[in-house]
C-alpha positions, 0 to 999 in steps of 0.5 A: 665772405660778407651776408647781407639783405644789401650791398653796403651803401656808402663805400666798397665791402672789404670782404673777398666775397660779398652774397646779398641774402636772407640770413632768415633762410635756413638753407642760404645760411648752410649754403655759405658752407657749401666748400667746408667748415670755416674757422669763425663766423662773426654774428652781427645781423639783426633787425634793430635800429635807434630808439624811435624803431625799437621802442615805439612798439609797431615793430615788436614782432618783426624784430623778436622774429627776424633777429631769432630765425637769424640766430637759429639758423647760424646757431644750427650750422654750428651744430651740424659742424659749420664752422669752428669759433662764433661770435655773437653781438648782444646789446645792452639792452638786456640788462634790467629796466629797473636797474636802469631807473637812475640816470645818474647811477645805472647798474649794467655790470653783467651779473646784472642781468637777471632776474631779467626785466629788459625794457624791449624785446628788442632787448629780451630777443637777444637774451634768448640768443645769448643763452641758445649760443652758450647752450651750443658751447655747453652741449656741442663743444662749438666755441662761442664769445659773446658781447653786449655793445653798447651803442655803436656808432660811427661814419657809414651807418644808418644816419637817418629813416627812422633806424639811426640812432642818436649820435647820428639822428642828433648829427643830422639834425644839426647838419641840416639846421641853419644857424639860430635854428631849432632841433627836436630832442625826445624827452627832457634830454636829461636821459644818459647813455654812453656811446662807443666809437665803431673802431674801439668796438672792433677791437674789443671784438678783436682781443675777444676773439683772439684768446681762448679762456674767456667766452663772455658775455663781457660789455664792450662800450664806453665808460663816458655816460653824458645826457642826451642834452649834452651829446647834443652841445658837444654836437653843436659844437663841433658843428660851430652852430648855436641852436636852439632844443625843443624837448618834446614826446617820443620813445625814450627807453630806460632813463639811465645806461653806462657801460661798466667796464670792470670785466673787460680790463680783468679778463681782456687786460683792455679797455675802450680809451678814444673820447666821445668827441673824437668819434663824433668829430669823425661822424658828424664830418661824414653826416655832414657831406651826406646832407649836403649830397642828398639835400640836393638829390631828394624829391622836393615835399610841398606840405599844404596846411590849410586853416580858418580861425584855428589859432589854437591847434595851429601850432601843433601841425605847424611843430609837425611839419618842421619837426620832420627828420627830412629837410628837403621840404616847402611849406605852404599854409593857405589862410582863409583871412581868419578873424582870430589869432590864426596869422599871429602864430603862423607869422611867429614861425617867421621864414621857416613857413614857405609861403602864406596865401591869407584870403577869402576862399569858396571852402576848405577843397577850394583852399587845398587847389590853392595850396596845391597850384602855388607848390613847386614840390615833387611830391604834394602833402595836404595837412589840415590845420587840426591834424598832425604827423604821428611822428617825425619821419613820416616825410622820410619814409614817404618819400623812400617809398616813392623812391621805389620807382617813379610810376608810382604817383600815389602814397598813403598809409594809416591813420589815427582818430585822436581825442580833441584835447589829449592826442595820445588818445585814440579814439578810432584807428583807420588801418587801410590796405593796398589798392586793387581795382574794384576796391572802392565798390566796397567802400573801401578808401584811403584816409585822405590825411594819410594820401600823398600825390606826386605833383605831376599827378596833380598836373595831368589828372586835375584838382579837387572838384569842390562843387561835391562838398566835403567829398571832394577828397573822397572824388580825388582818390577815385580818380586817381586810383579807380578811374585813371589807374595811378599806381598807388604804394601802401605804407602799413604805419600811422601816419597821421594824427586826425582830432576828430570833430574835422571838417568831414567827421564831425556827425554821423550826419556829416558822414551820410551827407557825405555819402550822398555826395559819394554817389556824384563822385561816381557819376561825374567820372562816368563810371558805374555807379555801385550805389551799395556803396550809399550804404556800405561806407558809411557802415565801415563808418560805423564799424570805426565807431563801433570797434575803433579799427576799420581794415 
């Protein structure tokens, strides 16, 4: 029998009976054991994923959370007799960060691991676990065996929405890049792991299992520790592609991590043998046949950038836009004929930019129907020159959320206000909410930076009005949202980083013009015209500037 929260994606379960459920459930866990104890329960579900899921910091509660209601329930029907034997999946990322500073020599033997400092809590989650399950074995007799895995990988995991984790965020990078092309490596790539291939990580599992004198916790992965760099060449590699790094900021963990594998052979007589490039010949054959499948399949992204003498943040939208982990995307900069150096750089990024459109314009939302007129794309993103996408899988979430269902023609989320020169900065954070009719009455709106429209959308319902000057976006939203009645979904995350000082941000008295303009909105869709509204959205205005969160 097999549990998960869904049906294995990419191949048929082996398992006899597969139960789609919630391990977070007490009462579907001891439902499993409805026909009588069973000999052994192996332990793997938990709320984890790559680097850029686990350290980011947005996902911390969620995951101590999840993975401990998990453990608490399948740890509790050991107690009341469930089953006989269990197997818990720990990770490596208990041990100590400040064992792990050295990327040449990282400590992770298993007495490592106190005092404990684990550099997550991802990593601290699992700790508590390992010391409620052998606490089971101390005080109820239960039989445990514990592992701490280390980097796991293999064909038919998580290969790409923000969970994967490297060698499969590295092979779909490759995958998808043409020849001569660039890929984004977080951090300097001189950070070191070890990674195991999955099939020498079950039978670890296996032998663990299998004996009765040794319970753990016992390290199973790889001893071969390489840099992020040089994972990425063995990639290239086997993909027969010359490409070039792009190292830029994201989420690291610690600088140094290696399996140590002196316990394993003492008390197993066994040790991981398979070679790293083995494994990832295997993976990145499998990647590859994915891209090529979904490449095809996948809604079309038409991000639009619109710019006017902005030669000197340009370039961080534009990395923004191609660093994205989704491929399938056209990229459209509308130029008003800048003066500066604006076209230079543009022109730099050669055919990578879909399309230029460099001419005079009557303003910014003149601009944006341009861009918008010209795309050819499922789904239409607007992206002004001055801001940037928070991370590279926002398109990729973005479009898993429209892939929900097809009635939905709007997607927005969050946004962050960030300081001019330092974008790491925030000054303000605009956290927004799902959509109910009446929710504009009380100056609520979406961050327009942040609001993504099906193309379609767009076709039916029109393009921006610019005679309402910098409330034009602000006009769209309300009649998409609160005059037609477009289903709308919420993503909670940031998904946009705004340098303040934009074009309708730039004064307080910008934002009471606008707020004027706000009242034509109303009356030239013919709705009733809530004119508290004057009033109250320049307020949350205010309460931004006040408080650096709106809701």
């Amino acid at each position: 029998m097999a549990v998960d929260l869904k049906k294995p994606e990419f191949s048929p379960s082996a398992a006899d009976e597969f139960i789609v459920g919630d391990l977070r459930n007490r009462d579907l866990c001891f439902s499993l054991f409805q026909d009588g104890p069973v000999d052994e329960v192996y332990q793997l579900a938990a709320d984890m994923g790559g680097a850029g899921y686990v350290f980011v910091g947005e996902h911390d509660f969620d995951i101590m959370h999840n993975s401990a209601m998990i453990n608490l329930n399948m740890a509790e029907c050991g107690l009341h007799g469930k089953y006989k034997k269990i197997f818990y999946s720990s990770s490596a990322c208990i041990y100590p960060e400040y064992n792990q500073l050295d990327a040449d020599k990282p400590v992770c033997t298993e007495e490592s691991a106190y005092p404990a400092a684990p550099d997550s809590e991802y990593g601290w989650e699992k700790l508590f676990s390992e010391r409620m399950y052998l606490n089971l074995l101390k005080n109820y007799g239960v039989q445990v065996r514990i592992a701490r895995f280390h980097n796991i990988f293999g064909p038919e995991g998580t290969w790409r929405g923000g969970k994967e984790k490297a060698p499969a965020a590295i092979s779909r990078k490759v995958a998808e890049t043409k020849e001569g092309g660039t890929i984004p490596i977080w951090g300097d790539g001189f950070q070191t792991r070890s990674f195991l291939y999955i099939d020498e990580c079950l039978e670890g599992v296996r032998r663990l299992m299998e004996q009765n004198e040794f319970i753990g916790p016992v390290n199973i992965g790889s001893e071969e520790m390489v840099t992020i760099n040089h994972l990425t060449e063995m990639i290239m590699k086997i993909a027969a592609k010359k490409l070039e790094l792009e190292h830029i900021p994201g989420p690291l963990g610690v600088r140094g991590r290696n399996s140590d594998n002196r316990l394993i052979k003492e008390k197993l007589g066994w040790a991981p043998a398979t070679k790293l490039e083995a494994g990832l010949r295997k993976t990145y054959d499998w990647i590859e046949k994915m891209v090529e499948q979904t490449m095809g399949d996948d809604p079309l992204v038409s991000v639009v950038t619109v710019v006017y003498n902005n030669a000197k943040t340009i370039a961080n939208c534009i990395e923004s836009v191609l660093g994205q982990s989704y491929k399938k995307i056209e990229y459209i900069i509308v130029d008003g004929a800048s003066t500066d150096s604006t076209l230079e750089v543009v022109r730099s990024y050669g055919d990578r930019i879909s399309k230029v459109i460099s001419e005079p314009d009557d303003g910014i939302y003149d601009a944006m129907n341009k861009g918008i007129k010209a795309a050819t794309g499922d789904v239409v993103a607007i992206l002004n020159s001055d801001d940037m996408y928070a991370d590279e899988n926002v398109l990729a979430n973005v479009v898993a959320e429209f892939e929900k269902g097809k009635e939905i023609g709007c997607v927005y989320g969050d946004l962050d206000y960030v300081d001019k020169e330092d974008v790491n900065k925030i000054h303000r954070e605009w956290r927004s909410k799902p959509y109910r009719p009446g929710l504009f009455r009380t100056g609520w709106h979406p961050a327009h930076p942040s609001f993504f429209v099906r193309k379609e959308v767009y076709d039916k319902h029109g393009l921006y009005l610019t005679k309402l000057g910098i409330s034009a976006d602000y006009e769209m939203m309300l009649r998409l949202l609160e005059k037609e009645q477009v289903l709308s979904s919420y993503i909670p995350r940031v998904l946009v980083k705004m340098r303040t000082g934009g074009h309708s941000n730039a004064s307080f008295k910008q934002i009471l013009r606008g707020n004027a303009e706000v009242i034509k909105s109303w009356k030239v869709n013919k709705m009733q015209t809530p004119y508290s509204v004057f009033f109250r959205k320049p307020l949350s205005k205010l309460k931004q500037l006040a408080h650096k969160k709106i809701f």
